[in-house]
C-alpha positions as a Markdown table, in Angstrom:
| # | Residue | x | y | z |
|---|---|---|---|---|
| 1 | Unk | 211.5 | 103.9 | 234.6 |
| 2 | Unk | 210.5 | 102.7 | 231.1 |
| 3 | Unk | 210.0 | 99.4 | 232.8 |
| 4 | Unk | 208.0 | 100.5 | 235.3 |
| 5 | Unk | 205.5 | 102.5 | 232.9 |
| 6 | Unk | 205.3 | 99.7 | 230.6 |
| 7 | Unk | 203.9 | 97.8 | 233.9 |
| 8 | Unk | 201.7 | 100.5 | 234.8 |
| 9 | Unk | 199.5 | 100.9 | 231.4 |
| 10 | Unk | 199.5 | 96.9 | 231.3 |
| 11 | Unk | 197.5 | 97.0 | 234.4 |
| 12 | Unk | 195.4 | 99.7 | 233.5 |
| 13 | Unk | 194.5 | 98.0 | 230.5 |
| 14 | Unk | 193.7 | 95.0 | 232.4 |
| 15 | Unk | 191.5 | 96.4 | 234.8 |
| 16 | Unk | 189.4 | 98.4 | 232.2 |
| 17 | Unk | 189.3 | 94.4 | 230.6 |
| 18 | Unk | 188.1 | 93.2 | 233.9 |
| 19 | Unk | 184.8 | 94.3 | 233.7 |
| 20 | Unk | 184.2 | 93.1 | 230.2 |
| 21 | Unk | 185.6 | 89.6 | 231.2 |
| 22 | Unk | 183.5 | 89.2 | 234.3 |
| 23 | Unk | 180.1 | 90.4 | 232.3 |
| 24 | Unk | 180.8 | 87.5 | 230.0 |
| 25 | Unk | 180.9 | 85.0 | 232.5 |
| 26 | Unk | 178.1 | 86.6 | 234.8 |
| 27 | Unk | 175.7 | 87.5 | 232.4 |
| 28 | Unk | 176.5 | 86.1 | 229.3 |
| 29 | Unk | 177.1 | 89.3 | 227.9 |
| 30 | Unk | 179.7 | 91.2 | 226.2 |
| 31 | Unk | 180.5 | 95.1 | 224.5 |
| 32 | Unk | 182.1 | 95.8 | 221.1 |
| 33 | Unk | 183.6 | 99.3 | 221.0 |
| 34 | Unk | 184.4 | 100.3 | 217.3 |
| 35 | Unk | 184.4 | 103.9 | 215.7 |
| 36 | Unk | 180.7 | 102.7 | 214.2 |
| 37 | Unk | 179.7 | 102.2 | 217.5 |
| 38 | Unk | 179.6 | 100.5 | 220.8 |
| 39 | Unk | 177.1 | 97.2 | 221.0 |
| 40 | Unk | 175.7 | 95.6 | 223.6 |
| 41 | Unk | 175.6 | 92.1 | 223.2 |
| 42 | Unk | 173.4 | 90.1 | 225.2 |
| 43 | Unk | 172.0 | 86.3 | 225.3 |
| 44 | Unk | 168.9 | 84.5 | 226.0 |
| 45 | Unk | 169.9 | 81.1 | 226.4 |
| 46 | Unk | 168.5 | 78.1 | 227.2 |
| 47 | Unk | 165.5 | 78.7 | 229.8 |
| 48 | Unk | 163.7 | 82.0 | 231.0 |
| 49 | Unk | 163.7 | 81.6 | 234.9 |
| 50 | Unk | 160.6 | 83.5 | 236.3 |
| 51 | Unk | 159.7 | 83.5 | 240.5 |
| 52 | Unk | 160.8 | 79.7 | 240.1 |
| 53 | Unk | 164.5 | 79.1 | 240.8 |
| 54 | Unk | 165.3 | 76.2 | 238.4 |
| 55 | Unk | 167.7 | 73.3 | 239.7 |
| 56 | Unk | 171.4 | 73.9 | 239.0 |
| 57 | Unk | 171.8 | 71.6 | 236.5 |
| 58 | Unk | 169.2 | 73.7 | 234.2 |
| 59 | Unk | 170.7 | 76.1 | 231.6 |
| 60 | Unk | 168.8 | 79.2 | 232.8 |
| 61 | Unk | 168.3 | 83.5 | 231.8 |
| 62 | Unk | 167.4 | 85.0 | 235.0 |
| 63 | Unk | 164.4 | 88.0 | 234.7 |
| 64 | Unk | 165.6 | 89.9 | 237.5 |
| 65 | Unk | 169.4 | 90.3 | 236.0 |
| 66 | Unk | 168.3 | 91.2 | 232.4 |
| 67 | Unk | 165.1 | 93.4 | 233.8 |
| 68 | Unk | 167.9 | 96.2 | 235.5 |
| 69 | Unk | 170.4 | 95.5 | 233.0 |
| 70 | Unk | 168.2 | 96.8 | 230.1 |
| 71 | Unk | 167.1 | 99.5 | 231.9 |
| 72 | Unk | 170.2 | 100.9 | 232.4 |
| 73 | Unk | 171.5 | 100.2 | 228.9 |
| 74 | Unk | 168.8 | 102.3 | 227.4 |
| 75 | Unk | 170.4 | 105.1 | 229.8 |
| 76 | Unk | 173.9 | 104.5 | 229.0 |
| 77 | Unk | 175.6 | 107.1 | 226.8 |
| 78 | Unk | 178.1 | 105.0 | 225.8 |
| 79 | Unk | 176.1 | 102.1 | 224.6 |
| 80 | Unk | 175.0 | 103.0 | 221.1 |
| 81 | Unk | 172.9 | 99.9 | 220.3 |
| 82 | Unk | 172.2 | 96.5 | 221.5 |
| 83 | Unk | 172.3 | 93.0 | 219.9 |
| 84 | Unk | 169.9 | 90.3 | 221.4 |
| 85 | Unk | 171.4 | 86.6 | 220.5 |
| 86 | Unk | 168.7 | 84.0 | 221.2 |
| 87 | Unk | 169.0 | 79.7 | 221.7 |
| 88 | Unk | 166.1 | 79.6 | 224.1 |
| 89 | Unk | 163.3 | 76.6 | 224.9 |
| 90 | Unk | 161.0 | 79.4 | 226.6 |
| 91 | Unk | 159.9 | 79.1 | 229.8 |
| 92 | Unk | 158.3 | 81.3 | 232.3 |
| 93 | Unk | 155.5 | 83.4 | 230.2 |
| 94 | Unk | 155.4 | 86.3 | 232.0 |
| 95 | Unk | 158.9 | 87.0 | 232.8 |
| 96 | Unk | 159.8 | 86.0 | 228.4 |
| 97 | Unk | 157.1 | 88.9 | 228.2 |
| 98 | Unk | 158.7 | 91.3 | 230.4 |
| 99 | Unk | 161.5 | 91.4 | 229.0 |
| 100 | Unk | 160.0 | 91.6 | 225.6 |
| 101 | Unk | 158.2 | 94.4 | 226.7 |
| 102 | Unk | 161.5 | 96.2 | 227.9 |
| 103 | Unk | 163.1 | 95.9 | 224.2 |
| 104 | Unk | 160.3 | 96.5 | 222.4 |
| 105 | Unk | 159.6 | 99.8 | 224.2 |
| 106 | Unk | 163.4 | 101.2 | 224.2 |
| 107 | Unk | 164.5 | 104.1 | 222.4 |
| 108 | Unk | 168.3 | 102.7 | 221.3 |
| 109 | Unk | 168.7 | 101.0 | 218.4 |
| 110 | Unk | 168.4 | 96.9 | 218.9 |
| 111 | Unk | 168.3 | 93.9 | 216.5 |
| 112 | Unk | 167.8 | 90.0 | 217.3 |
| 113 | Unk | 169.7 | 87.3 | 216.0 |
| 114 | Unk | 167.8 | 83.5 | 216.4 |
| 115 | Unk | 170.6 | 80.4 | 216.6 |
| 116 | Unk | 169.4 | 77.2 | 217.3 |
| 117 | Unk | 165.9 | 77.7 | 218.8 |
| 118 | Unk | 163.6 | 80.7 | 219.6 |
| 119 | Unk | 161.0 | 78.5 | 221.5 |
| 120 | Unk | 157.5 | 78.9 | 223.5 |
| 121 | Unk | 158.4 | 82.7 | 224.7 |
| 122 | Unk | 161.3 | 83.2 | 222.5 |
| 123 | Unk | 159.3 | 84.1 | 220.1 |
| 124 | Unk | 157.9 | 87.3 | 221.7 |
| 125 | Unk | 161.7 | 87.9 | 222.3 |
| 126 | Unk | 162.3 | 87.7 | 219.2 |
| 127 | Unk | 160.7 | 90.2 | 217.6 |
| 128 | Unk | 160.5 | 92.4 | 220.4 |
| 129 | Unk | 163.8 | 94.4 | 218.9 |
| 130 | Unk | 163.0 | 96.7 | 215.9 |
| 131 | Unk | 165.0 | 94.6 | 213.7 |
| 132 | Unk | 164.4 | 90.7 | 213.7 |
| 133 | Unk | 166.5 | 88.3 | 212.3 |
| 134 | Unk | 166.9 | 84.3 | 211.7 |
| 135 | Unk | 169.7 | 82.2 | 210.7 |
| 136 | Unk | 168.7 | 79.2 | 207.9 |
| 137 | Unk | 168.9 | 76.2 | 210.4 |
| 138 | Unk | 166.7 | 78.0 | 213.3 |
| 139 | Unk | 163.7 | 76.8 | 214.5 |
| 140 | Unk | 160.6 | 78.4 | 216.1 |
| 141 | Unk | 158.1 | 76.7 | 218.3 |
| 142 | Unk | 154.4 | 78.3 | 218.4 |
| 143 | Unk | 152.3 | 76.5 | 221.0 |
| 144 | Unk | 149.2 | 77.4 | 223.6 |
| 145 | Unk | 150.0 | 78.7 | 226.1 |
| 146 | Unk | 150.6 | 75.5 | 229.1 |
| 147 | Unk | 151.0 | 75.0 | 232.8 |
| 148 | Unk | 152.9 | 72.7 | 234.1 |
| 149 | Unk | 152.0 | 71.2 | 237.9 |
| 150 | Unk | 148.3 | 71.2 | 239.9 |
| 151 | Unk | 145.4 | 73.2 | 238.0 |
| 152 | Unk | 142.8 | 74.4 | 239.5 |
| 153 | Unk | 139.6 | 72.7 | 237.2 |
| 154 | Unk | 137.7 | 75.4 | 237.0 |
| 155 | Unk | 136.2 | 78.0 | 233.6 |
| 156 | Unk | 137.9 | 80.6 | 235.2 |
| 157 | Unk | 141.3 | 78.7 | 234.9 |
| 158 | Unk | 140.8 | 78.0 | 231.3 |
| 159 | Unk | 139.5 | 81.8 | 231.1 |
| 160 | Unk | 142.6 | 82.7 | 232.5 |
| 161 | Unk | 144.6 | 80.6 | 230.2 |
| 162 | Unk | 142.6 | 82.3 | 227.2 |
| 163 | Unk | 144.0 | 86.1 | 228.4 |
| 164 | Unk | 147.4 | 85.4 | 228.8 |
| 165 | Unk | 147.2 | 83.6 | 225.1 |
| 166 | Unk | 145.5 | 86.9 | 223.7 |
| 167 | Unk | 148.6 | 89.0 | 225.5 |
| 168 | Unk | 151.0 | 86.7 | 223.6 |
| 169 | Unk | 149.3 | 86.9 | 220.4 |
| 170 | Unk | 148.5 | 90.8 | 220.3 |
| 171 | Unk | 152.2 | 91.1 | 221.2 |
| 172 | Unk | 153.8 | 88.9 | 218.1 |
| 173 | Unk | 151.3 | 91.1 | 216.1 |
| 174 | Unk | 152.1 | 94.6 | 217.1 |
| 175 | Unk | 156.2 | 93.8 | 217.0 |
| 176 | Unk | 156.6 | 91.6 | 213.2 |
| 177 | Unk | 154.6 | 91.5 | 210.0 |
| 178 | Unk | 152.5 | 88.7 | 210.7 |
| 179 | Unk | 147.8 | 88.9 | 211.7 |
| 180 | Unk | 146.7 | 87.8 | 214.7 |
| 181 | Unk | 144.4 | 85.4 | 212.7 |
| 182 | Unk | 147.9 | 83.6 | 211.5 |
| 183 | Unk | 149.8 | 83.6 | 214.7 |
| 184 | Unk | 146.4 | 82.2 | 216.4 |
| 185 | Unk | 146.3 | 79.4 | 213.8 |
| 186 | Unk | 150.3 | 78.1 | 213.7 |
| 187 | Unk | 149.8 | 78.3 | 217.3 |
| 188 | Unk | 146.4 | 75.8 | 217.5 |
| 189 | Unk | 147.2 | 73.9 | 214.7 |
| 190 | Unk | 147.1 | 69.8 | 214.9 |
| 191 | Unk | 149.2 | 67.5 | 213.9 |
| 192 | Unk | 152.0 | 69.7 | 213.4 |
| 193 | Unk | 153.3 | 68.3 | 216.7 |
| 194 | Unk | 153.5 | 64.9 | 218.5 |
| 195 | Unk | 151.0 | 64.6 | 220.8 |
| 196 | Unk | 150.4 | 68.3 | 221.2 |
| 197 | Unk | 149.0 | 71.3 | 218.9 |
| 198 | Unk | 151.0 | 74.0 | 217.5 |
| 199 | Unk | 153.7 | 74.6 | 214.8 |
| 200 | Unk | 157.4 | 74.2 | 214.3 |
| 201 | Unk | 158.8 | 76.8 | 211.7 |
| 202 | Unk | 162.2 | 77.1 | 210.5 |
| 203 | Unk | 164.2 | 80.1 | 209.3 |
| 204 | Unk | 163.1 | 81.0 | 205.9 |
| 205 | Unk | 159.4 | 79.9 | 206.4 |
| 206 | Unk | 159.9 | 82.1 | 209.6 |
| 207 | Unk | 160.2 | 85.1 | 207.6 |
| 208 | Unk | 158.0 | 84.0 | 204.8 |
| 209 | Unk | 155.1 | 84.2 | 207.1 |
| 210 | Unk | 155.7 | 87.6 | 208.8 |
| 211 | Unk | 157.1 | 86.4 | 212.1 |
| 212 | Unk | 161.0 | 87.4 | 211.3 |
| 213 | Unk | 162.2 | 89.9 | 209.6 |
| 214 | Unk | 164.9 | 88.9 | 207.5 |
| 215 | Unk | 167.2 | 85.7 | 206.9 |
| 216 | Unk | 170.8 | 86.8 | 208.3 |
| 217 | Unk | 173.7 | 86.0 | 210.3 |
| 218 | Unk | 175.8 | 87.1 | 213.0 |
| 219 | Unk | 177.6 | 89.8 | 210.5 |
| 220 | Unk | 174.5 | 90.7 | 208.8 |
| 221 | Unk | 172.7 | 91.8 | 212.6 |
| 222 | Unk | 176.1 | 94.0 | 213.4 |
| 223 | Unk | 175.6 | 95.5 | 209.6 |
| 224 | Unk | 171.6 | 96.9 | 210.8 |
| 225 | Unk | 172.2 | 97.8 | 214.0 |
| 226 | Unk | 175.1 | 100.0 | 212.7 |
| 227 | Unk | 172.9 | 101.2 | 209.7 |
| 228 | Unk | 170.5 | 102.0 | 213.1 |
| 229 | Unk | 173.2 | 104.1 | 215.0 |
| 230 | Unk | 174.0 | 106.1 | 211.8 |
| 231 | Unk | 170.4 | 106.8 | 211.3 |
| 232 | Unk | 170.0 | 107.7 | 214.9 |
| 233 | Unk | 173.1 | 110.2 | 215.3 |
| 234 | Unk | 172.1 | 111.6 | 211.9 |
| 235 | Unk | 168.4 | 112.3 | 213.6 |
| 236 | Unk | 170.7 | 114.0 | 216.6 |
């Protein structure tokens, strides 16, 4: 008999891991539980797929699994806050600004943690949570806003172009410390990069100018969004 329950709460155990374990290798994703709080962990990696599909062989974040996903983490009582871990080259604008949109306009508390690279529409990702933060060795790539495959040559192309920039920019702005006026310039500047225009900024230049929040690792981003969920069930 005491055999027998043994095996019994082993495979309860390893069905409640189940989910947990196939999350990770689905979505890249993973939950904490502690007595502080349960967090959400998800990652942006490598490139933003929009309507698109991007060959196999591409490292890619899929819109329309993250899109549902954070919708129903902002419902779910037993997520207390969610921890956005970003390596990303950008990719698809309006999908990167979706999702931005999502995080920036949830209730729950969220932070962001750039690794590596928070390219092109990373960087609307990454200070879309109300806590922004950067490791040292990061990097940050601020360009126009580009098209790849046939344009149509025409003003109202470029006009086009010119709106989706200003949706980007007034974005940044709204969600981190830094003007319009700066964002506009690190993203038009020359000779910053080869043969293109726009900036390259690192960690602590990220948060000199605004952009980022604070310099931080992956303990320092647990330590705010758990000062966030005592704040919030304090509020409650």
């Amino acid at each position: 008999m005491e055999e027998e329950t043994k095996t019994t709460k082993s495979t309860e155990e390893d069905q409640d891991a189940a989910p947990d374990q196939q999350r990770l290798v689905d979505l890249g994703s993973a939950v904490n539980r502690s007595s502080r709080g349960n967090i959400y962990t998800l990652t942006i990696v490598g490139q933003v797929e929009g309507h698109q599909v991007l060959p196999e062989t591409a490292k890619a974040t899929k819109y329309e699994h993250v899109m549902p996903l954070l919708a129903s983490l902002e419902q779910n009582e037993e997520i207390d806050g969610i921890l956005l871990l970003l390596n990303t080259v950008g990719g698809d604008i309006e999908a990167g600004l979706g999702i931005a949109e999502l995080i920036s306009g949830m209730r729950k508390p969220t932070a962001s943690l750039v690794l590596g690279g928070g390219h092109s529409i990373g960087v609307p990702l990454a200070v879309a949570p109300k806590v922004s933060m950067i490791v040292p060795s990061a990097s940050m790539t601020i360009h126009p806003v580009r098209m790849n495959g046939t344009v149509i040559a025409a003003p109202q192309t470029f006009n086009y172009f010119e709106r989706i920039q200003e949706r980007i920019v007034s974005f940044v702005a709204k969600n981190s410390r830094i003007s319009k006026e700066k964002f506009l310039n690190l993203m038009l500047k020359t000779g910053e990069m080869a043969a293109d225009v726009g900036s390259v900024i690192y960690g602590e230049e990220a948060v000199e100018l605004g952009l980022i929040d604070r310099i931080g690792g992956l303990s320092d981003a647990l330590d705010c969004l758990y000062e966030q969920i005592t704040e919030a069930k304090e509020k409650e």
